[in-house]
Residue frames as a rotation matrix with the C-alpha (Angstrom) as fourth column:
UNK 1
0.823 -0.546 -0.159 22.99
-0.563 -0.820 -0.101 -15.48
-0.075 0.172 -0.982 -236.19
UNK 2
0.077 -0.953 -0.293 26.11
-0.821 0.106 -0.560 -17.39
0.565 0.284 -0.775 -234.92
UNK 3
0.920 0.385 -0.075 26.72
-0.134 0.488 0.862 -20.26
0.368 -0.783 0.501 -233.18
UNK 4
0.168 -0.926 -0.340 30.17
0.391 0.379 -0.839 -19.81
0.905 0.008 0.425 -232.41
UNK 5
0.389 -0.351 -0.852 31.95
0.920 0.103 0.378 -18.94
-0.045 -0.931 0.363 -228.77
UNK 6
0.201 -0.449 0.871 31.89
0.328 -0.807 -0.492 -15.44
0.923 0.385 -0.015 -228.40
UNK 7
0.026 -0.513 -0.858 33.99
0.998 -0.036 0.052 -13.14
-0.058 -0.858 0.511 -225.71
UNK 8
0.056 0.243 0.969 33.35
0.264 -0.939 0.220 -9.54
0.963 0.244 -0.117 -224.64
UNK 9
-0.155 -0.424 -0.892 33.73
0.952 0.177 -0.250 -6.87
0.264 -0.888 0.377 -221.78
UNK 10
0.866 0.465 -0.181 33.66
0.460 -0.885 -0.074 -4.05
-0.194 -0.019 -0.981 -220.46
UNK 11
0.664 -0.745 -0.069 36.63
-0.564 -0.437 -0.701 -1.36
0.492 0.504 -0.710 -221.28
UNK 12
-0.096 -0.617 0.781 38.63
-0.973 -0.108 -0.205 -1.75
0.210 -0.779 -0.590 -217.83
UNK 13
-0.441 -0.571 -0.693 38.50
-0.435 0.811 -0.392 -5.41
0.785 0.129 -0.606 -217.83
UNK 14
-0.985 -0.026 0.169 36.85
-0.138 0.710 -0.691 -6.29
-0.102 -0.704 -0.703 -214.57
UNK 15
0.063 0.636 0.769 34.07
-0.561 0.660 -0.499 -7.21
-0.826 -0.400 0.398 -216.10
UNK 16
-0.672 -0.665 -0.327 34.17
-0.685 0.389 0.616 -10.34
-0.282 0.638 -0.717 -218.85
UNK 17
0.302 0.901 0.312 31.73
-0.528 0.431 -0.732 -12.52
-0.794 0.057 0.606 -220.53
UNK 18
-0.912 -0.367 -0.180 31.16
-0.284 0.252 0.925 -15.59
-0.294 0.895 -0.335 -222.70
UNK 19
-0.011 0.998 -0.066 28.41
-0.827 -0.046 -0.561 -16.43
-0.563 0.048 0.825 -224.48
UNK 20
-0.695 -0.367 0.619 27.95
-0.103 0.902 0.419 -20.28
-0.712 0.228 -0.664 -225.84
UNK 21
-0.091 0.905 0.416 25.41
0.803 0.314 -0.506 -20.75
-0.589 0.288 -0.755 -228.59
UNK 22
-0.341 0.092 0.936 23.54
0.917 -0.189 0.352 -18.68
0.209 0.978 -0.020 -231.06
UNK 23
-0.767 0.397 -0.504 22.97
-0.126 -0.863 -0.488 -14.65
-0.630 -0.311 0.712 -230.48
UNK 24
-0.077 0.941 0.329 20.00
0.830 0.243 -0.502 -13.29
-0.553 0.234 -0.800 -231.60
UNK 25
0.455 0.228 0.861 19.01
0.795 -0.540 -0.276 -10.34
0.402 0.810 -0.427 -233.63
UNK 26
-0.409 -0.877 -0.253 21.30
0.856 -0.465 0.226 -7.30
-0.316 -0.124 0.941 -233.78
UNK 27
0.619 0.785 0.007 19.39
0.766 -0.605 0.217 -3.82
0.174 -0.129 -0.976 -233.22
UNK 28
-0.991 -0.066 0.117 19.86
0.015 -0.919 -0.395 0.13
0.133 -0.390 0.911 -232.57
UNK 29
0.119 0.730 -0.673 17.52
0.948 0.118 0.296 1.46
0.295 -0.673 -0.678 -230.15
UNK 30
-0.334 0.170 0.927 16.58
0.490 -0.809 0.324 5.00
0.805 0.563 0.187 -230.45
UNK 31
0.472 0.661 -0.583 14.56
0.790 -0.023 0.613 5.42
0.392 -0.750 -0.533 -226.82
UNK 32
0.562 -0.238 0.792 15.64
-0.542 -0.830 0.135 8.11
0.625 -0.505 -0.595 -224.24
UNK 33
0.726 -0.396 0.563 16.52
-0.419 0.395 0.818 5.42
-0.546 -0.829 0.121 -222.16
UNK 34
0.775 -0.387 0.499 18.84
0.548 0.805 -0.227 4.13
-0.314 0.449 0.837 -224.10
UNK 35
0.603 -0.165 0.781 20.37
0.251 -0.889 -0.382 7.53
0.757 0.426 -0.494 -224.94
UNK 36
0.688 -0.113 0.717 20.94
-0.662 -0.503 0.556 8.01
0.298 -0.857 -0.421 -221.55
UNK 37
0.666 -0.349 0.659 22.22
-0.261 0.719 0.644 4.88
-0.699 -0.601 0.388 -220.62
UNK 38
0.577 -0.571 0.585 24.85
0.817 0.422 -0.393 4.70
-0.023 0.704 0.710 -223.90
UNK 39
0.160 -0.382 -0.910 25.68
0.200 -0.890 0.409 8.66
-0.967 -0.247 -0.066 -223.74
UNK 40
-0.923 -0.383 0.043 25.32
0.123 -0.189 0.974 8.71
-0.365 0.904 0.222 -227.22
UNK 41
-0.720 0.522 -0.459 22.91
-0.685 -0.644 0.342 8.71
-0.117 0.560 0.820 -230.04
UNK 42
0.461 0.747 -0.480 21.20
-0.720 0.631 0.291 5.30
0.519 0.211 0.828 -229.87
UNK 43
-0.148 -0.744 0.651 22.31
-0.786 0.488 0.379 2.04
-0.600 -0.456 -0.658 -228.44
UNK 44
-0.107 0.096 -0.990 23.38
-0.751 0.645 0.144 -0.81
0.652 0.758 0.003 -230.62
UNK 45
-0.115 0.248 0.962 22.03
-0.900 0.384 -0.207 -4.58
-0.421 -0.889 0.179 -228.89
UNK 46
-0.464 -0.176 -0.868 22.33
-0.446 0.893 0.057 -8.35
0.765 0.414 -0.493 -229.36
UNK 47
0.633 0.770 0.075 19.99
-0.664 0.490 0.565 -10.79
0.399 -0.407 0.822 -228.15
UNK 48
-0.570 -0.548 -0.612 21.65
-0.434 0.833 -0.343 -13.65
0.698 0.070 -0.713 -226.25
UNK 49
0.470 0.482 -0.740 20.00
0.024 0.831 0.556 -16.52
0.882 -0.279 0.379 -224.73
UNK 50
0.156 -0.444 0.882 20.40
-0.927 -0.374 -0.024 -15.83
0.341 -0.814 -0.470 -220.82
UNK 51
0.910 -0.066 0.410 21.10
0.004 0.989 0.149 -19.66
-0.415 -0.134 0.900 -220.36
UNK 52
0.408 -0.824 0.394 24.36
0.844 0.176 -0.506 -19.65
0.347 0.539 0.767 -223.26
UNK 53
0.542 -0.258 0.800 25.41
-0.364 -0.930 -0.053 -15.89
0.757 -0.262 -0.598 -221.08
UNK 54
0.634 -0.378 -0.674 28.49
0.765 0.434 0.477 -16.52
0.112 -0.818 0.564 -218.29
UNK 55
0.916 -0.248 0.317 29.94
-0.359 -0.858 0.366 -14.12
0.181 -0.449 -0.875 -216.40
UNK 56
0.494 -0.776 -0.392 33.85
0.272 0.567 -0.778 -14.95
0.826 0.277 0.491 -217.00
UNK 57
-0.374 -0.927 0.032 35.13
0.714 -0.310 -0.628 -12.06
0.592 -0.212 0.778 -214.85
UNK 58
-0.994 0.019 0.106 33.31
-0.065 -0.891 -0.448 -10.08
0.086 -0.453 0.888 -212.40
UNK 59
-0.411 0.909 -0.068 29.57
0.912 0.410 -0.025 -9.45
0.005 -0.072 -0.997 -213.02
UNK 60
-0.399 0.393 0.828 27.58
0.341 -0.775 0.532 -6.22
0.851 0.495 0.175 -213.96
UNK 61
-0.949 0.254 -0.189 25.87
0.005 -0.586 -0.810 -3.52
-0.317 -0.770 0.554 -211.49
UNK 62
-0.448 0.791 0.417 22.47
0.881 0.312 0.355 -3.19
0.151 0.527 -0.836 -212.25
UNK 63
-0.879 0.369 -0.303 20.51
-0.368 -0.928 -0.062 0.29
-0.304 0.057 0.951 -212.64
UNK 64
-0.441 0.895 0.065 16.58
0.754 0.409 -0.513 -0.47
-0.486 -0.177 -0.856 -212.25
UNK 65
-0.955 0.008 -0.297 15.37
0.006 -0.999 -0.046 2.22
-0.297 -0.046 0.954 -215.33
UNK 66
-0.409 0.909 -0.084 11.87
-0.761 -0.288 0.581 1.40
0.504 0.301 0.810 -215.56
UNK 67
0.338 0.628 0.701 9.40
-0.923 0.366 0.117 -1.07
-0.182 -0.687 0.704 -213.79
UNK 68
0.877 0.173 0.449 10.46
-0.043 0.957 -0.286 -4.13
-0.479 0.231 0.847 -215.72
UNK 69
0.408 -0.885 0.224 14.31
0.463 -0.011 -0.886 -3.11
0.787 0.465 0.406 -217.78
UNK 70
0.791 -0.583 -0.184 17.29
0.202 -0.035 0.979 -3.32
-0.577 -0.812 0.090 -215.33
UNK 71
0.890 -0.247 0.384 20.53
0.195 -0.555 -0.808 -2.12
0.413 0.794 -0.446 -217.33
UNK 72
0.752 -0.656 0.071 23.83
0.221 0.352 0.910 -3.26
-0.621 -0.668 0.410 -216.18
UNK 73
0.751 -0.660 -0.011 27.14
-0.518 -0.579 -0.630 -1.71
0.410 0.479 -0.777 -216.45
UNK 74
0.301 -0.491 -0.817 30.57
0.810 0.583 -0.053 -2.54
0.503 -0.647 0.574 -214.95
UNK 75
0.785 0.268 -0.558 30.73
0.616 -0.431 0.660 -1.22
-0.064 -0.862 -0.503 -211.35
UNK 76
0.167 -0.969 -0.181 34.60
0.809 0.029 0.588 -0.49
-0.564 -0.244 0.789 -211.91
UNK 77
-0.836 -0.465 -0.291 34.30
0.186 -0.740 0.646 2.09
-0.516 0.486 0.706 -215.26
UNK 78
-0.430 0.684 -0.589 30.79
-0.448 -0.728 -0.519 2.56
-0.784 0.041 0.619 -216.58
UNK 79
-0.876 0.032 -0.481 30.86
-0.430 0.399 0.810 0.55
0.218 0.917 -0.335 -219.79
UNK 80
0.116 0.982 0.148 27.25
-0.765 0.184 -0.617 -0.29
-0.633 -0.042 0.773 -220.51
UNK 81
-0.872 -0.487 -0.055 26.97
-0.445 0.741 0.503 -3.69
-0.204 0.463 -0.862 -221.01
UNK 82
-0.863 0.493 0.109 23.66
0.443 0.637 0.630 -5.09
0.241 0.592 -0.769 -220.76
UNK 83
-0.589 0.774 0.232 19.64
-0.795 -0.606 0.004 -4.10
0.144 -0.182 0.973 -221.01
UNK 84
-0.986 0.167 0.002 17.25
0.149 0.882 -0.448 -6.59
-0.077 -0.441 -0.894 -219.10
UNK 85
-0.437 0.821 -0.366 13.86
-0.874 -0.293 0.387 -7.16
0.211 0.489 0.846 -219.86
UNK 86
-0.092 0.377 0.921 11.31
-0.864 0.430 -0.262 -9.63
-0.495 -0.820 0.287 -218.79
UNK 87
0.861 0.317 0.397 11.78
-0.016 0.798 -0.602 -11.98
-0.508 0.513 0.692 -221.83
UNK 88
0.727 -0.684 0.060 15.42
0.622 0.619 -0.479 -11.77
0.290 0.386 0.876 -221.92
UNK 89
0.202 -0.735 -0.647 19.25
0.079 -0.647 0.759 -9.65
-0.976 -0.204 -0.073 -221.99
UNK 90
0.956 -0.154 0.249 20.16
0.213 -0.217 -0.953 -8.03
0.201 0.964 -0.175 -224.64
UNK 91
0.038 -0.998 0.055 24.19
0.959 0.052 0.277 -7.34
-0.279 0.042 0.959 -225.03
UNK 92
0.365 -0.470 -0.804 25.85
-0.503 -0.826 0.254 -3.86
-0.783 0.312 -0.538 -225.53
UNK 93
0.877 -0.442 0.187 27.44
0.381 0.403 -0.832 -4.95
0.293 0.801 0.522 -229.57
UNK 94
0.480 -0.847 0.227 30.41
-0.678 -0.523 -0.517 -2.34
0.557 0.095 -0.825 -228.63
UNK 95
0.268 -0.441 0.857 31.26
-0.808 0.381 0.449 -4.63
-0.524 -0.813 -0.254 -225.32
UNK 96
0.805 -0.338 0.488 32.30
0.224 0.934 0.278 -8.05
-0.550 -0.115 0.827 -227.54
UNK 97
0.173 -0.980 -0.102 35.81
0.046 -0.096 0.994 -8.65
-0.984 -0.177 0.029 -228.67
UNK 98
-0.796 -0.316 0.517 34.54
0.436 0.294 0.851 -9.36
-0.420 0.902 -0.096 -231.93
UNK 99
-0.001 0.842 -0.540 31.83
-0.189 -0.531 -0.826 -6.97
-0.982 0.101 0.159 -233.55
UNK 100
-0.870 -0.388 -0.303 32.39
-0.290 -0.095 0.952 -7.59
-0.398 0.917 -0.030 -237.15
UNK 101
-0.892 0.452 0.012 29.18
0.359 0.692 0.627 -9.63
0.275 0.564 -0.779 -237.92
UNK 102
-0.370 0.732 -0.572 26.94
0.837 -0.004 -0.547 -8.28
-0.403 -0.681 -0.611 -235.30
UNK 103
-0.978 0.162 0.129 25.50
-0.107 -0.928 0.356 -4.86
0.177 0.334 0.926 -237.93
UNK 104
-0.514 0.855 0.061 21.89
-0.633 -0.330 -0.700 -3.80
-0.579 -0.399 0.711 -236.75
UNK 105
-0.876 0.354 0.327 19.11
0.459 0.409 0.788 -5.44
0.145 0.841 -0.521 -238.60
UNK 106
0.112 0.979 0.170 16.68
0.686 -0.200 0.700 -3.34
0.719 0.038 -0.694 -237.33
UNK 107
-0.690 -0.497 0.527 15.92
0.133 -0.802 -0.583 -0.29
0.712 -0.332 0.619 -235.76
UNK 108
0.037 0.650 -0.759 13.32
0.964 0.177 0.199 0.09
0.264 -0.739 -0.620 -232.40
UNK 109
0.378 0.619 -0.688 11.72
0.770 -0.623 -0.137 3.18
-0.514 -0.478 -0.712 -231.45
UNK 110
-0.404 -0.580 0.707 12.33
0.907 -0.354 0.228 5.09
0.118 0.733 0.670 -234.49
UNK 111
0.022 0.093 0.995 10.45
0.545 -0.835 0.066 7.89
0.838 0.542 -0.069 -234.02
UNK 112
0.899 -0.206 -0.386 12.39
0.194 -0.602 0.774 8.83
-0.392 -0.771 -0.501 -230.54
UNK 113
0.085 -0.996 0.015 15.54
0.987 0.086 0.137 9.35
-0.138 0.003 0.990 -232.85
UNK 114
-0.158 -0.374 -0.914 17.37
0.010 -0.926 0.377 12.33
-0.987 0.051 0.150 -233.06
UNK 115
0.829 0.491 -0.269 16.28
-0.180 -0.222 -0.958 14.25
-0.530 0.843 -0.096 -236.43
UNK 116
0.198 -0.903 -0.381 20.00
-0.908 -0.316 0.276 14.85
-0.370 0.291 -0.882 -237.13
UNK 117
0.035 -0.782 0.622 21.25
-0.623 0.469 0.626 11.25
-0.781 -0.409 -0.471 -236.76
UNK 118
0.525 0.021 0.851 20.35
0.300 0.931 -0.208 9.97
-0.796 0.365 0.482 -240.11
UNK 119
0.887 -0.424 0.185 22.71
-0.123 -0.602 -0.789 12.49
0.446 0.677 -0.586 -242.08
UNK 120
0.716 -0.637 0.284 25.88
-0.464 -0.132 0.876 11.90
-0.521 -0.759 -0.390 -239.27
UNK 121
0.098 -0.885 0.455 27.70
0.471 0.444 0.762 9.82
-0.877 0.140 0.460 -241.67
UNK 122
0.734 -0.033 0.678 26.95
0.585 -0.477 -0.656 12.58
0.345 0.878 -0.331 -245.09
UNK 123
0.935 -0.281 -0.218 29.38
-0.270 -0.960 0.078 15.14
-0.231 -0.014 -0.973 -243.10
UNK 124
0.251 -0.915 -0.316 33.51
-0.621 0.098 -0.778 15.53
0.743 0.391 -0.544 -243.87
UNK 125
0.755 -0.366 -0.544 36.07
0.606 0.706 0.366 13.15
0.250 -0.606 0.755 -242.48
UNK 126
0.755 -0.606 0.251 38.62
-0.401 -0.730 -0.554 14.45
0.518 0.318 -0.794 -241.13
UNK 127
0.867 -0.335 -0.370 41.58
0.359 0.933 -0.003 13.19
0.346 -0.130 0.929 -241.27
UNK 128
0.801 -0.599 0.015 45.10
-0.293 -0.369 0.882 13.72
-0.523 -0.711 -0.470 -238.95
UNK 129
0.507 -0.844 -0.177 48.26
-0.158 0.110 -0.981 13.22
0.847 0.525 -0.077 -241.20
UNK 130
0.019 -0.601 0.799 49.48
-0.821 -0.466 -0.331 13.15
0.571 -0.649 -0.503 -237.45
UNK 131
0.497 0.781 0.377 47.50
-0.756 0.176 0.630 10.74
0.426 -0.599 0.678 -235.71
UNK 132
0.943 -0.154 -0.295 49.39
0.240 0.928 0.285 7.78
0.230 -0.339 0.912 -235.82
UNK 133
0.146 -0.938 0.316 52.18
0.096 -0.304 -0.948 9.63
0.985 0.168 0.045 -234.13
UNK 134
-0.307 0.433 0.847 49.96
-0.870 -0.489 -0.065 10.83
0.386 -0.757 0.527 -231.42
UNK 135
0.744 0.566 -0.354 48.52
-0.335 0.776 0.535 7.51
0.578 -0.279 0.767 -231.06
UNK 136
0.399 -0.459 -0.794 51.64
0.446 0.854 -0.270 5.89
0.801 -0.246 0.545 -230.42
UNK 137
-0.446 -0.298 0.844 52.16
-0.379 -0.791 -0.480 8.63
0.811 -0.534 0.240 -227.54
UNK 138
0.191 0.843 0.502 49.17
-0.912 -0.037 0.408 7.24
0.363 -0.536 0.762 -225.55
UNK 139
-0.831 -0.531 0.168 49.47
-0.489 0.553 -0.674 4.82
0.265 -0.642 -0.719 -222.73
UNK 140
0.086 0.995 -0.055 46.42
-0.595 0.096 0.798 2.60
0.799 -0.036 0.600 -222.96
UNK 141
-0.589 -0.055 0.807 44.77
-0.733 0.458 -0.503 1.28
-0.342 -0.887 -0.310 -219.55
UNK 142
0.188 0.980 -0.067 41.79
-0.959 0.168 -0.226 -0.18
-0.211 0.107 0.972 -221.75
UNK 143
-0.191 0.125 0.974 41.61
-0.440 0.876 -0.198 -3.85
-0.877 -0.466 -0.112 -221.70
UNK 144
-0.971 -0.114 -0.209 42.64
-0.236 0.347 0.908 -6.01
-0.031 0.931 -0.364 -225.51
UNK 145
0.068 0.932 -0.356 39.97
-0.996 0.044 -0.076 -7.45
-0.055 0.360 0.932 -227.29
UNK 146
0.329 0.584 -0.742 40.05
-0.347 0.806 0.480 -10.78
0.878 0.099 0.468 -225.84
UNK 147
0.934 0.345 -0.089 40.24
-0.058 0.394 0.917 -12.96
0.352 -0.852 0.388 -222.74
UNK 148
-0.198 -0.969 -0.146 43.32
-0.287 0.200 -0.937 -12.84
0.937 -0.144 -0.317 -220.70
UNK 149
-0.072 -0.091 -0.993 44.41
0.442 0.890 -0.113 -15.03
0.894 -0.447 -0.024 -217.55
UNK 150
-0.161 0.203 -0.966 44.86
0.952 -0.227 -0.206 -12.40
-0.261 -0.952 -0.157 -215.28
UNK 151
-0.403 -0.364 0.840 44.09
0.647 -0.762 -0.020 -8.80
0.647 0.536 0.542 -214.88
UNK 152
-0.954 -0.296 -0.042 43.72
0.170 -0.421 -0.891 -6.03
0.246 -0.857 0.452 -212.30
UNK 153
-0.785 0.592 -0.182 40.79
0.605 0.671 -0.429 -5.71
-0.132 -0.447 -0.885 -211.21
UNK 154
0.452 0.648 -0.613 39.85
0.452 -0.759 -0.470 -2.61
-0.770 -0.065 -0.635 -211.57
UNK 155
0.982 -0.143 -0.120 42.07
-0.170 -0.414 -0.895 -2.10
0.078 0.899 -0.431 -214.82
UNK 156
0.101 -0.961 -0.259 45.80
0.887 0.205 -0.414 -1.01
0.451 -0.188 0.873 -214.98
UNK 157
-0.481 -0.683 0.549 45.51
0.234 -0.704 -0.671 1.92
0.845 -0.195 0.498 -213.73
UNK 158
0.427 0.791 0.438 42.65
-0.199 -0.390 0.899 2.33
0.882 -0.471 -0.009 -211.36
């Protein structure tokens, strides 16, 4: 994939990660578990060599959902970050600072997806002639997209 120095987290900042070296393949994952453990419709995953994986800031919780996949969030706001497995970690793609490059190349356990979910992008957009008014109303606690020197621990606001 890449072999450049990538940097990622969870929303609230106390946890942080870098990853030296080359990710692996970029996936959506259809399972139940995965459902569950994303709160959405699938979960999107990068391979990364657990050797080129450092914990910058903090350090995932771990949830034990099957005999052998552990599934580690941060402890502080929920953000699912990684899915363990006895022949590696896979990354959360939302958690890095950069996602551009990282689209699926493949799809795993296709036939636990939702029927719906391959029509989700045929329906209307809709769009807010407001939004960026409202936006600029909102008082984010959520932690930039990249590495900073210090930050609360548990966010700004927590």
């Amino acid at each position: 994939m890449t072999e450049q120095e990538r940097t990622g987290g969870c929303q609230c900042g106390a946890v942080r990660f870098r990853i030296h070296g080359k990710l692996g393949r970029p996936s959506i994952c259809h399972c139940r578990m995965c459902q569950k453990q994303f709160g959405s419709f699938f979960s999107a995953l990068v391979t990364v060599p657990p050797e080129s994986l450092e914990w910058t800031r903090g350090e995932p919780s771990y949830f034990q959902s099957s005999v052998n996949i552990d599934r580690g969030f941060c402890p502080h706001c929920g953000t699912p970050l990684t899915y363990r497995h006895p022949n590696g970690i896979e990354l959360a793609i939302g958690a890095f600072d950069d996602r551009s490059d990282l689209a699926p190349q493949i799809q795993v356990n296709y036939a636990y997806r939702l029927p719906w979910v391959e029509t989700i992008f045929d329906q209307p957009v809709f769009e807010d002639p407001d939004f960026d008014r409202q936006q600029e109303q909102i008082i984010s606690f959520q932690h930039p997209d990249h590495d900073t020197e210090i930050w609360p621990e548990k966010g700004l606001h927590l």
